[in-house]
BAMIMAR-268839 format. One record per residue: residue number from 1; residue in three letters; x, y negated, z negated of N, C-alpha, C, O in turn. Coordinates in nm, 3 decimals. Layout:
! BAMIMAR-268839
SITE     n   res     neast    nnorth       nup    caeast   canorth      caup     ceast    cnorth       cup     oeast    onorth       oup
SITE   NUM   ala         X         Y         Z         X         Y         Z         X         Y         Z         X         Y         Z
...
***
This chain:
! BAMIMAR-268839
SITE     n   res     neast    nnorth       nup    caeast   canorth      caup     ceast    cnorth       cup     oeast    onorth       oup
SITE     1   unk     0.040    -1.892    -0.070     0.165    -1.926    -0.135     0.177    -1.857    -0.270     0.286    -1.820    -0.314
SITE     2   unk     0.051    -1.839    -0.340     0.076    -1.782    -0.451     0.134    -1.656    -0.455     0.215    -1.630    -0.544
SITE     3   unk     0.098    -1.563    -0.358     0.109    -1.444    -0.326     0.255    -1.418    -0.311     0.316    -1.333    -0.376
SITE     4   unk     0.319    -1.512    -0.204     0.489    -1.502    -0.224     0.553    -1.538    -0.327     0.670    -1.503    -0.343
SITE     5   unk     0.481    -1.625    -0.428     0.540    -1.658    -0.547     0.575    -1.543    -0.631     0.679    -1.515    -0.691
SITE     6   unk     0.464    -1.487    -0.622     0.418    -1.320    -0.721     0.517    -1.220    -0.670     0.579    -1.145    -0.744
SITE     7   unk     0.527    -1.223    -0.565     0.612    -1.096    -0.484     0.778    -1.164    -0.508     0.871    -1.088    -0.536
SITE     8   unk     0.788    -1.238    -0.500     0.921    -1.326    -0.510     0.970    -1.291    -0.664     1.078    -1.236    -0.681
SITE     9   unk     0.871    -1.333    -0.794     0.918    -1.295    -0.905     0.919    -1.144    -0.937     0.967    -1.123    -1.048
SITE    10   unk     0.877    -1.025    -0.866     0.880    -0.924    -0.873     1.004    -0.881    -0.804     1.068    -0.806    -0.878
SITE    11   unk     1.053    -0.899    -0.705     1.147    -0.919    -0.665     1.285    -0.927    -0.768     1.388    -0.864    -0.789
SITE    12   unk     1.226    -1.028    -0.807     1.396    -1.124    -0.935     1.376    -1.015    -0.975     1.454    -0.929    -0.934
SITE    13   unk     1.262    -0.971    -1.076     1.268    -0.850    -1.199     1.314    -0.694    -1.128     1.340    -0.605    -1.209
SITE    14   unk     1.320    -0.673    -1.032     1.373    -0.544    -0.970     1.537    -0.568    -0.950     1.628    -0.497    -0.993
SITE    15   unk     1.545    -0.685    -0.877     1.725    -0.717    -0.867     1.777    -0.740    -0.974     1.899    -0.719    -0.977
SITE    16   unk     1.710    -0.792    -1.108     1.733    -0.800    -1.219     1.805    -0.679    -1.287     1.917    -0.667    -1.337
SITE    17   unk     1.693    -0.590    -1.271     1.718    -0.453    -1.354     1.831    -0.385    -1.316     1.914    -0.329    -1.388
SITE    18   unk     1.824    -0.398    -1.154     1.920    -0.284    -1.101     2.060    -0.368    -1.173     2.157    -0.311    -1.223
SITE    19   unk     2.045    -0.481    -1.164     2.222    -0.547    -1.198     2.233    -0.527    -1.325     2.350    -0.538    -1.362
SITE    20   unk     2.149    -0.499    -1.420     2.128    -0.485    -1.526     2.252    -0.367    -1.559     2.371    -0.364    -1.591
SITE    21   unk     2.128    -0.263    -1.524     2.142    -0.082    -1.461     2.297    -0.084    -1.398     2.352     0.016    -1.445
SITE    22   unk     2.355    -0.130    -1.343     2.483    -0.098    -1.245     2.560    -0.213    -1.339     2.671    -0.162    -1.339
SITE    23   unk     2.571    -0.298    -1.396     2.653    -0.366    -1.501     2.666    -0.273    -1.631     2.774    -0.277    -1.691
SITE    24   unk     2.606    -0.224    -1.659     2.581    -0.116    -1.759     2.662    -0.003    -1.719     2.743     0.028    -1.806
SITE    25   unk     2.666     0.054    -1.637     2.694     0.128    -1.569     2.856     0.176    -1.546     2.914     0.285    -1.545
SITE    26   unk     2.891     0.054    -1.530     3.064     0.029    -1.444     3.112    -0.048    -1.575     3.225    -0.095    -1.570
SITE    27   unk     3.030    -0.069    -1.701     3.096    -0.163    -1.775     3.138    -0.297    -1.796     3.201    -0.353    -1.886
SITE    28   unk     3.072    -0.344    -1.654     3.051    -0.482    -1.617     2.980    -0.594    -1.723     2.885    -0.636    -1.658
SITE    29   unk     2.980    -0.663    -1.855     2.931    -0.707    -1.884     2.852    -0.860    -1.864     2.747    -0.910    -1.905
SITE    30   unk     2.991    -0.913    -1.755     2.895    -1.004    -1.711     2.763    -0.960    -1.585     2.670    -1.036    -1.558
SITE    31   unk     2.777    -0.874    -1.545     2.705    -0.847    -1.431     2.573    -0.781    -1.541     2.462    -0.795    -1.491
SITE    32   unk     2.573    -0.738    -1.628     2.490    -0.665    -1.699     2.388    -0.838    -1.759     2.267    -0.832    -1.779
SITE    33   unk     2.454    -0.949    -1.774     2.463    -1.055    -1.832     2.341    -1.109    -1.748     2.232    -1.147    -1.792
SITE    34   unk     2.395    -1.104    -1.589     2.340    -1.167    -1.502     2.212    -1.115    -1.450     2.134    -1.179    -1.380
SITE    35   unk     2.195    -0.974    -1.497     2.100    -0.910    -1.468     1.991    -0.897    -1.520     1.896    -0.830    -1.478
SITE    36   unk     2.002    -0.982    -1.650     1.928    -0.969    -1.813     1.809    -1.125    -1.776     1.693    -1.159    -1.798
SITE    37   unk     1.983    -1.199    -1.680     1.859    -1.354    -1.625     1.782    -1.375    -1.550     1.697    -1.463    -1.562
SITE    38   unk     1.800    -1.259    -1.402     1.741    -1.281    -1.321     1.615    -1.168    -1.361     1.530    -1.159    -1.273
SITE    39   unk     1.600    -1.107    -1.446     1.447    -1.090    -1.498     1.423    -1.126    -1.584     1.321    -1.077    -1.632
SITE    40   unk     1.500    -1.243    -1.672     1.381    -1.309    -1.740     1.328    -1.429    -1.660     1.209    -1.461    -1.666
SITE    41   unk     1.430    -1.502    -1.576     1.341    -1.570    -1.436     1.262    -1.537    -1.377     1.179    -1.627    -1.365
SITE    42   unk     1.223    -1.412    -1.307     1.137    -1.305    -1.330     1.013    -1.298    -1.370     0.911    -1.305    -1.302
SITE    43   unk     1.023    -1.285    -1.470     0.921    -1.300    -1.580     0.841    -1.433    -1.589     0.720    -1.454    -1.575
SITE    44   unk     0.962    -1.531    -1.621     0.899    -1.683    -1.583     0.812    -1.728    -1.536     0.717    -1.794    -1.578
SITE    45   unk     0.856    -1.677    -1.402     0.803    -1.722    -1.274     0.627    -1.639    -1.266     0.519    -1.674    -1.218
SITE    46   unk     0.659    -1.560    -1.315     0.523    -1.443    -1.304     0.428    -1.477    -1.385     0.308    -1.454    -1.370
SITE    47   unk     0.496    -1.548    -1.498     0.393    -1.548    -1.639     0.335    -1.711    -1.580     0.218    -1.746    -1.589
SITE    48   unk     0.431    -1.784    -1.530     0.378    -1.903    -1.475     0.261    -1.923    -1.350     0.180    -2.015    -1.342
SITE    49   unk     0.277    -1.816    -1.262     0.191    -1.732    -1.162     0.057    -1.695    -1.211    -0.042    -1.723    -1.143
SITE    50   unk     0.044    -1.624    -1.341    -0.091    -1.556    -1.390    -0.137    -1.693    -1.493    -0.250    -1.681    -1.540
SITE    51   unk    -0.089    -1.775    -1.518    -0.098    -1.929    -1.570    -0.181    -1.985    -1.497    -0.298    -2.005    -1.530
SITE    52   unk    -0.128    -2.021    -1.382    -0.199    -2.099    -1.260    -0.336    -2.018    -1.184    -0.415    -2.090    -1.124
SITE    53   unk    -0.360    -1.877    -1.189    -0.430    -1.832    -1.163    -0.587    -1.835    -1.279    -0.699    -1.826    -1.228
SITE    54   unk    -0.569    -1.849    -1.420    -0.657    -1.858    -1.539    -0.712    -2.014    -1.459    -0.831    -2.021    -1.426
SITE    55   unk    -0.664    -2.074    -1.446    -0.698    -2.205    -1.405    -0.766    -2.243    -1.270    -0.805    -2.358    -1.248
SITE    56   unk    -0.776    -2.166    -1.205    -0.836    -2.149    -1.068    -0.951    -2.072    -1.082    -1.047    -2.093    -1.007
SITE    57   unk    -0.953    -1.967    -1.186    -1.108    -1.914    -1.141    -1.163    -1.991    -1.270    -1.284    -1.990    -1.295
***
């Protein structure tokens, strides 16, 4: 489970960027907005991931 967790928040941070990247892009600022959240969820999720892992070994 952890493993899809990890791949899942890597995930957010790639769909993140690109909406980021293509809101930027077209001038979209909310889409640039939305893209800024779903990698810092992203991130979250990942930093919460390598959290739970210090604690296991």
């Amino acid at each position: 489970m952890a493993e899809n967790q990890k791949a899942q928040a890597k995930t957010e941070q790639a769909k993140g960027k690109v909406k980021e990247t293509v809101g930027r892009a077209v001038g979209n600022e909310r889409m640039e907005a939305e893209g800024r959240m779903e990698q810092a969820r992203g991130d979250a999720r990942e930093a919460k991931e390598k959290t739970k892992d210090v604690f296991r070994h």
